[in-house]
KEMARTI-829158 format. One record per residue (C-alpha): residue in one letter; x, y, z. Coordinates in steps of 0.1 Angstrom, whole numbers, plus 5000, padded with zeros to 4 digits. Each point is the difference from the previous one (the first is absolute). Layout:
aXYZ/...
//
This chain:
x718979469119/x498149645000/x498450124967/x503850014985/x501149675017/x496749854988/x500650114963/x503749895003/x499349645013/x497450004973/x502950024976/x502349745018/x497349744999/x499850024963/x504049954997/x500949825029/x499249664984/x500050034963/x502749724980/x503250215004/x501850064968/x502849794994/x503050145015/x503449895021/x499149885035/x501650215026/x499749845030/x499050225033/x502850045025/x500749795022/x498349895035/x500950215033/x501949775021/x497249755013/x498850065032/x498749695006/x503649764991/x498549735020/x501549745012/x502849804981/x499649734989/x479949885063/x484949815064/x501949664990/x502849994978/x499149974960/x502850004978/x499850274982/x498149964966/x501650044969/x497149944971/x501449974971/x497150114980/x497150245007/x496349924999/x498550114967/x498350304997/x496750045021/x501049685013/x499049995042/x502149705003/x504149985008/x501749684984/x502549845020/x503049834983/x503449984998/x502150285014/x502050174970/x503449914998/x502850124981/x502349804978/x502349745024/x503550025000/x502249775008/x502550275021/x504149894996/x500350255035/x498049885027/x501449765026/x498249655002/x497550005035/x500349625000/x503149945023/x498050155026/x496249994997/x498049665006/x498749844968/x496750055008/x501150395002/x501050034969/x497249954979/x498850355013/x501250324996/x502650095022/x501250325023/x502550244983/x500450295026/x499049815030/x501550005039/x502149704995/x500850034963/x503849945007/x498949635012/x499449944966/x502950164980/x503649824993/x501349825034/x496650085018/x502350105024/x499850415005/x498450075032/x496050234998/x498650135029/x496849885018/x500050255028/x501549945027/x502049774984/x502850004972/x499649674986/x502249794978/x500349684989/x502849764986/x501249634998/x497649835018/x499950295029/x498050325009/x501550265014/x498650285020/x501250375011/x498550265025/x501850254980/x502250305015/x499750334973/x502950204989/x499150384991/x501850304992/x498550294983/x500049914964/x498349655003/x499049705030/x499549625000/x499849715018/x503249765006/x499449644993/x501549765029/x499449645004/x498750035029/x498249655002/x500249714973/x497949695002/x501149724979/x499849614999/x503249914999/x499449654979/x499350214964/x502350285001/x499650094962/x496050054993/x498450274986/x496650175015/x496949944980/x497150275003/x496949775002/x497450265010/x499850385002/x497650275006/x499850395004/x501750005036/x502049665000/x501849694983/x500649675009/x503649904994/x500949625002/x503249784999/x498049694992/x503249715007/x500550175029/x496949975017/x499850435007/x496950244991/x500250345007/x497350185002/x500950384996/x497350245007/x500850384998/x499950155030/x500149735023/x502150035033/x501149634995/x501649814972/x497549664995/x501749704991/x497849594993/x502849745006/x498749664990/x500749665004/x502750015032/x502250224987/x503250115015/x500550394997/x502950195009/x500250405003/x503250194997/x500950325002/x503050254991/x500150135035/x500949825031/x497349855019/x501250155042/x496949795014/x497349734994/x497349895020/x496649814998/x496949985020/x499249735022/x497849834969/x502650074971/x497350164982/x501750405002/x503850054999/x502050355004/x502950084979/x502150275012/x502750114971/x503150245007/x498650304974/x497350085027/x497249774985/x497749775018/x498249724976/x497149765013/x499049654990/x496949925001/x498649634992/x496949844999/x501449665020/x502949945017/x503150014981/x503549965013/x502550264991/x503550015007/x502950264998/x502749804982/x502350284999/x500650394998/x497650034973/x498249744989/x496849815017/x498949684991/x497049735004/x499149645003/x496849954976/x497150195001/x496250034982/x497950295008/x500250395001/x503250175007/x499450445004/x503250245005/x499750345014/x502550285008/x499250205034/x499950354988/x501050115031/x501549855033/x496750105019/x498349695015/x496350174990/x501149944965/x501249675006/x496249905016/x498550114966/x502149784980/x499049735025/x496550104997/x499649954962/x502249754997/x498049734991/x497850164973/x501850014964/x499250154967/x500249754970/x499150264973/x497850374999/x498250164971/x498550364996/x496750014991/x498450304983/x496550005018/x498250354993/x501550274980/x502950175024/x499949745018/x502849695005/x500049705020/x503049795014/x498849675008/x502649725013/x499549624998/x501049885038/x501049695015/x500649885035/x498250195029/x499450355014/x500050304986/x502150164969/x502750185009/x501550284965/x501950314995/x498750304986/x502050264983/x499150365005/x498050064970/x497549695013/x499750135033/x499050334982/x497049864980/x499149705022/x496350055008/x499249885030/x495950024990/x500049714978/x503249815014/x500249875037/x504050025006/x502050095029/x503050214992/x502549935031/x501850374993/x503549925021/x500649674984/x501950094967/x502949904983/x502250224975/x500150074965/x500850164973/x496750114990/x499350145039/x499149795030/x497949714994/x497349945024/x498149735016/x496649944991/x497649735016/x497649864978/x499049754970/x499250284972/x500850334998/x497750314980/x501850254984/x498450344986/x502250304986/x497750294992/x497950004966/x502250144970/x498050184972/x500649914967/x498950284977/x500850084962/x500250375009/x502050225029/x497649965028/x499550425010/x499350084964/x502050304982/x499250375006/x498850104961/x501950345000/x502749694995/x499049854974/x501750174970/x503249955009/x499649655001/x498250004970/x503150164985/x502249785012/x497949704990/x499850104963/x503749994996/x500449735022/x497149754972/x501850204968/x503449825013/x498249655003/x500049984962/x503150184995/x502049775020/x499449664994/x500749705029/x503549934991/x500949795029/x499649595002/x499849985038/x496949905017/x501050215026/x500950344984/x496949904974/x497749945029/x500850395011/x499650184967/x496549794994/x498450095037/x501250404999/x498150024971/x497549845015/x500350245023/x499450304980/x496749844992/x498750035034/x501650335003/x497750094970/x496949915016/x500850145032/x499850354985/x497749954976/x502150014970/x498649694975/x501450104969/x503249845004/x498649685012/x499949824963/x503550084994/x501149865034/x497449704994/x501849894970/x503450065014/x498949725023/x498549754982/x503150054973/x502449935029/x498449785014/x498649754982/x502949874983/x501149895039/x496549785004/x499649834966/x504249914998/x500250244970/x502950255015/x503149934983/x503050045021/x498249855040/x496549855006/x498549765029/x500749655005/x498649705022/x502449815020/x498549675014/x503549905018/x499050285031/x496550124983/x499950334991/x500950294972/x503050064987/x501550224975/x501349874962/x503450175008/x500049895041/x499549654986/x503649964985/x501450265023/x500050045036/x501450325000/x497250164974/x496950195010/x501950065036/x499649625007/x496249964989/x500649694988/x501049885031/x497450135018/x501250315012/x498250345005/x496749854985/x498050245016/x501850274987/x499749904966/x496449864998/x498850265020/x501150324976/x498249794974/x497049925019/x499650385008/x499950094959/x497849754993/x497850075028/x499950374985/x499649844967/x496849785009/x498450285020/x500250254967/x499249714978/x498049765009/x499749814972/x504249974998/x499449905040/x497449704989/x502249914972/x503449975021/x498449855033/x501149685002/x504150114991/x499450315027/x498849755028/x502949784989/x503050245009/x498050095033/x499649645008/x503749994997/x500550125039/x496250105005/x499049625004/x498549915036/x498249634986/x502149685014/x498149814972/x502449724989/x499550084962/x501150365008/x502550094977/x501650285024/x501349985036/x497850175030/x501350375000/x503149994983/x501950325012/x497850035035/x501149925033/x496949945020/x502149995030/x501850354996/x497250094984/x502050184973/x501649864967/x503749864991/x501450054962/x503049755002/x498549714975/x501849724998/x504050085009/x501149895036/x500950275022/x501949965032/x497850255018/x496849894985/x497650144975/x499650435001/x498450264984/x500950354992/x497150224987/x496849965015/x498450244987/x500349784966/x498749725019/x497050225011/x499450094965/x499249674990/x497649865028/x497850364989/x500649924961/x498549665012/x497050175017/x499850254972/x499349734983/x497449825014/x498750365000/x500350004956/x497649685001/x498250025032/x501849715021/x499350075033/x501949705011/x503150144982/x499450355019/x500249875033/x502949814997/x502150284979/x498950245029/x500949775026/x503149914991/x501150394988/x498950075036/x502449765011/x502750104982/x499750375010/x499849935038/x503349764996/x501850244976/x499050335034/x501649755024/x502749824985/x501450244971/x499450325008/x502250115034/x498750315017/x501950185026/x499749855040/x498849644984/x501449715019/x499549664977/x503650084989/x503150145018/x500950315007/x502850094976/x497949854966/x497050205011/x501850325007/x501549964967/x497349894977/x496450104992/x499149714975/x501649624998/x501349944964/x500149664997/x498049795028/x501049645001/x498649735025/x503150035020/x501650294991/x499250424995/x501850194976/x500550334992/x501649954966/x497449944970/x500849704974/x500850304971/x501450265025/x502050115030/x499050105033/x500650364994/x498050034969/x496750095029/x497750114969/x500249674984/x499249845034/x497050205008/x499149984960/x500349645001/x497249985024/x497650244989/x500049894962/x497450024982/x498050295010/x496449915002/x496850095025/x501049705023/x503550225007/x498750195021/x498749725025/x503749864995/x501250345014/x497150085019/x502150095032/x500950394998/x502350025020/x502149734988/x500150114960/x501650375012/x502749815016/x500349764975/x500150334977/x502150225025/x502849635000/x500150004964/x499750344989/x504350045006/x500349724973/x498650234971/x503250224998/x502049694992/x501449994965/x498249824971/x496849945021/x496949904977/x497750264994/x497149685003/x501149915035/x499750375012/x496150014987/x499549725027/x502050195027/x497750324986/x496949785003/x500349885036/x501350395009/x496150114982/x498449795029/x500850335024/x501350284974/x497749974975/x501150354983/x503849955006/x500149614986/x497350174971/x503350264989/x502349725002/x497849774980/x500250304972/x503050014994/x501349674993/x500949894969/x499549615000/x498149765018/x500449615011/x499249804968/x496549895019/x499250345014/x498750304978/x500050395006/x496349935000/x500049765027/x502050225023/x497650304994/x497249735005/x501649935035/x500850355013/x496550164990/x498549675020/x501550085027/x496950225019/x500950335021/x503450045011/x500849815031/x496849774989/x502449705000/x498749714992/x497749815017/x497149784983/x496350075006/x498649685007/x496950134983/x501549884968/x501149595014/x498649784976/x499549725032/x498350275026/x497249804998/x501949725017/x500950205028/
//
């Protein structure tokens, strides 16, 4: 048999890439509905290093000089940053994905969540919300109130500047009014610098029932008629008084001014507010120390200890060995994302487990497999040059490059080289026209306005490439293309030295950790290091914040990253990529997908739904930005896209996938449902049922356009033993050493 597929590849080589004779173009069919329609519309820190030329041959010696960048644009689509960002701020590159993007977009004046708080901020005022949450089955948010507004009443009109930010805060300023805000994420207390004996006044929607002070007039209790108890605190003496139902007012006053809601009416709770009181945040950055390894360190002022709020994915990888914290375990407050915590302490360390980044399926395939992959795999590189990339999009181009890429890696896996040249140039025909700008109808663009990569068409059109040019769903993109020419610089290294510098470009894109001033790219562009998992909005404001829908996409391009640094041996680039897919793995298990008995969200949505579509900030949904809640396959699809080795870490929990499977499963009798989305439903069902997912897998008759009949054998003769599962041998972590 491999003597006949051998002599028959033989054959296809020799055709698949001779000049065609001329003859009328008939374009391939069109695209399967996109799984992915996004949203409407990344040791010390080195910025990552994008050389834009190699050494010379034999040459010991790496040049330094400038990064590569591609052709500016001056983009007629993206919004100007300067109404909001200090001078000084804009000469850098700017955040496009961030935690308090909607500060920066139109009024300024859409309210972002900074945990415990919903935060927003208009004319001259800030106001604050300890939110209540609506849910029902389908979807669940939080309800902004303004709860507490602090203003000065003598500038009523001023917009906010931003004139400092970091990874877990911003400082937000009205600079005629005398007011500095210092929000930290996290932080039980909302930190506000009035200067220059300023009178303040705080309002509120509610009535106020009660007011009182201590005996110094440095701590004052408001008690409002929706059940809520607020304390002042301030750093001197101020003099406060309740001028009528709802409004409280000052004479002037310099100095610190913190506002806290009790989370609950127990007095033991009220203690540890009055505990920490005195001890404020004025910024916090993460830190990536060691590989699998991240460190929250907060800038303090005042005196005592730090008082913050972890959510429950920190408490889960706080590591008490290299971090001296105290976690007080009653004292939480509530949250859409699950209780957050208390935690004593000036830094936390966090450490999720070691993620293996490998080219190949990490248990190896059973040879008595391999023809039938082979098989498949001939037909599948015959139809590369028989069906030419019709498609403009970066998105849908992205796909078709990295599943052949795919195949590729599939080849080696079971020994099958002959098909590699054909693939190889498939590759470097596609791709190439993307890095030297010679691709007719799209190509990449530098924007110097935010700093980052935009597409030709995103540039004139907000709507095109699903809002790339806009910053949305970079990570999707950049990371499909990042994959293929990973592939494409492990099979070629000369192509891989020849393309560097434009490969190391697109990663920068939202791979960049430097906070070099000369940096043309922001600090982790689609990461939250907060969260710890990524948004996709871009640059379109959002009344409940950034979100995200598929994170297995978003996983798929922190491993492209540490692919690769794997393609030309960055080490640097193979932590981080590691690290941050780690991340994104653990956030996607706690916060997307919903297994049966969980308790972060309410009853009713749980009992209904075994994966979030779209996750926002504020809000869960179970409807998907191209599809209805009822359409489960897309759902489960949409986070399980593309299939690769790191999948099965994704869906590494057993007992979870069959009743992800077992929830979806009913879906697949509807009418008109793709034939690609049930390959991913098949997929996830080969994790336990190997043989019965294998029969399904047979007999389908089309595939998502980045999935491949030989990537779905690939995956089911992976899998081990029936009832293997899943689970990783950490005999094969590329950081064991560290541990």
């Amino acid at each position: 048999m491999l003597k006949k597929i051998r002599r028959r590849v033989k054959t296809l080589i020799s055709k698949s890439f001779k000049k065609p004779k001329s003859k009328p173009y008939k374009p391939p069919p069109p695209p399967s509905p996109n799984p992915s329609t996004p949203s409407p519309s990344p040791p010390s820190e080195p910025e990552i290093e994008v050389p834009t030329t190699m050494s010379p041959p034999h040459s010991h010696h790496t040049h330094k000089q400038t990064p590569f960048l591609f052709p500016q644009t001056q983009s007629t689509v993206l919004p100007d940053p300067s109404p909001f960002f200090s001078q000084n701020l804009l000469k850098t590159p700017l955040p496009t994905n961030s935690f308090f993007q909607n500060l920066t977009l139109k009024n300024g004046d859409q309210p972002e969540y900074f945990h415990p708080y919903l935060i927003k901020s208009a004319s001259s005022s800030l106001s604050l919300c300890y939110p209540s949450r609506f849910s029902n089955s389908a979807f669940l948010y939080q309800v902004f109130n303004a709860d507490l507004t602090i203003s000065n009443t003598q500038n009523p009109q001023e917009r906010h500047v931003i004139s400092s930010f970091n990874d877990l805060s911003i400082t937000l300023e009205f600079p005629s009014s005398n007011l500095r805000f210092f929000l930290v994420r996290g932080s039980p207390f909302l930190t506000c610098s009035v200067s220059n004996r300023t009178s303040i006044s705080i309002s509120t929607i509610h009535a106020i029932l009660s007011f009182s002070s201590n005996e110094s007039r440095t701590k004052y209790t408001i008690k409002l008629n929706n059940n809520q108890t607020w304390l002042v605190y301030t750093s001197s003496s101020i003099d406060l008084t309740n001028t009528s139902l709802s409004l409280i007012t000052s004479t002037g006053f310099s100095g610190i001014v913190r506002i806290a809601v009790l989370p609950e009416s127990d007095p033991q709770f009220e203690s540890v507010l009055d505990r920490f009181s005195s001890c404020y945040p004025v910024s916090g950055e993460a830190v990536f120390t060691k590989p699998f390894a991240l460190e929250y360190k907060w800038e303090k002022k005042g005196w005592g200890d730090l008082l913050m709020l972890a959510h429950p994915l920190h408490l889960k990888l706080i590591n008490g060995d290299d971090c001296h914290v105290t976690v007080l375990e009653a004292f939480k407050y509530k949250s859409i994302d699950g209780d957050l915590v208390g935690v004593v302490g000036d830094s936390w360390v966090l450490k999720p487990d070691p993620v293996s980044v490998t080219w190949h399926s990490t248990k190896g395939i059973k040879q008595d497999s391999y023809s039938e992959i082979i098989s498949a795999l001939i037909k599948d590189v015959e139809a590369l040059s028989s069906t030419p990339i019709a498609t403009t999009s970066s998105y849908f181009y992205g796909k078709l490059i990295a599943r052949a890429a795919r195949l590729a890696l599939i080849a080696e896996e079971v020994g099958y080289l002959d098909v590699i040249p054909a693939i190889k140039k498939y590759l470097s025909d596609t791709i190439e026209p993307w890095l030297d700008g010679t691709f007719g109808g799209n190509g990449f663009l530098y924007d110097s306005k935010w700093g980052g990569i935009v597409t030709k068409q995103g540039s004139a059109d907000s709507g095109a490439d699903f809002g790339f040019g806009i910053y949305n769903d970079h990570h999707y993109h950049l990371g499909y293309f990042i994959y293929a020419i990973s592939v494409l610089a492990k099979i070629d290294p000369a192509w891989g030295r020849k393309y560097r510098a434009q490969a190391y470009s697109l990663a920068a894109d939202f791979m960049n950790l430097g906070r070099r001033a000369n940096s043309n790219y922001p600090r982790l562009r689609c990461f939250d290091l907060y969260k710890l998992h990524s948004w996709a909005g871009g640059l379109t404001e959002f009344g409940d914040g950034r979100n995200q829908e598929s994170t297995s996409e978003a996983v798929n391009a922190y491993y492209s990253a540490a692919l690769l640094g794997l393609a030309y041996g960055d080490t640097h680039l193979v932590a981080t990529g590691s690290m941050l897919a780690a991340l994104e793995i653990k956030a996607a298990q706690m916060w997307w997908h919903v297994k049966e008995g969980d308790n972060i969200y309410e009853p009713d949505f749980t009992r209904e739904n075994r994966v979030v579509g779209v996750l926002w900030a504020n809000k869960r949904d179970s409807g998907l930005w191209f599809a209805p809640p009822e359409w489960k396959e897309c759902r489960l699809g949409i986070q399980l896209l593309p299939i690769l080795p790191i999948s099965e870490v994704l869906f590494s929990d057993v007992a979870f996938v069959r009743q992800l499977v077992e929830w979806t499963e009913p879906a697949l009798s509807r009418e008109g449902v793709g034939e690609g989305w049930k390959g991913f439903v098949y997929t996830l069902q080969g994790i336990y049922d190997k043989q019965g997912a294998l029969e399904k897998i047979r007999n389908l008759n089309g595939y998502d356009d980045g999935n491949s009949l030989t990537n779905l054998l690939w995956w089911i003769h992976s899998r081990g033993e029936e009832g293997d599962g899943c689970g990783i041998g950490e005999n094969i972590c590329w950081f064991k050493h560290y541990h």
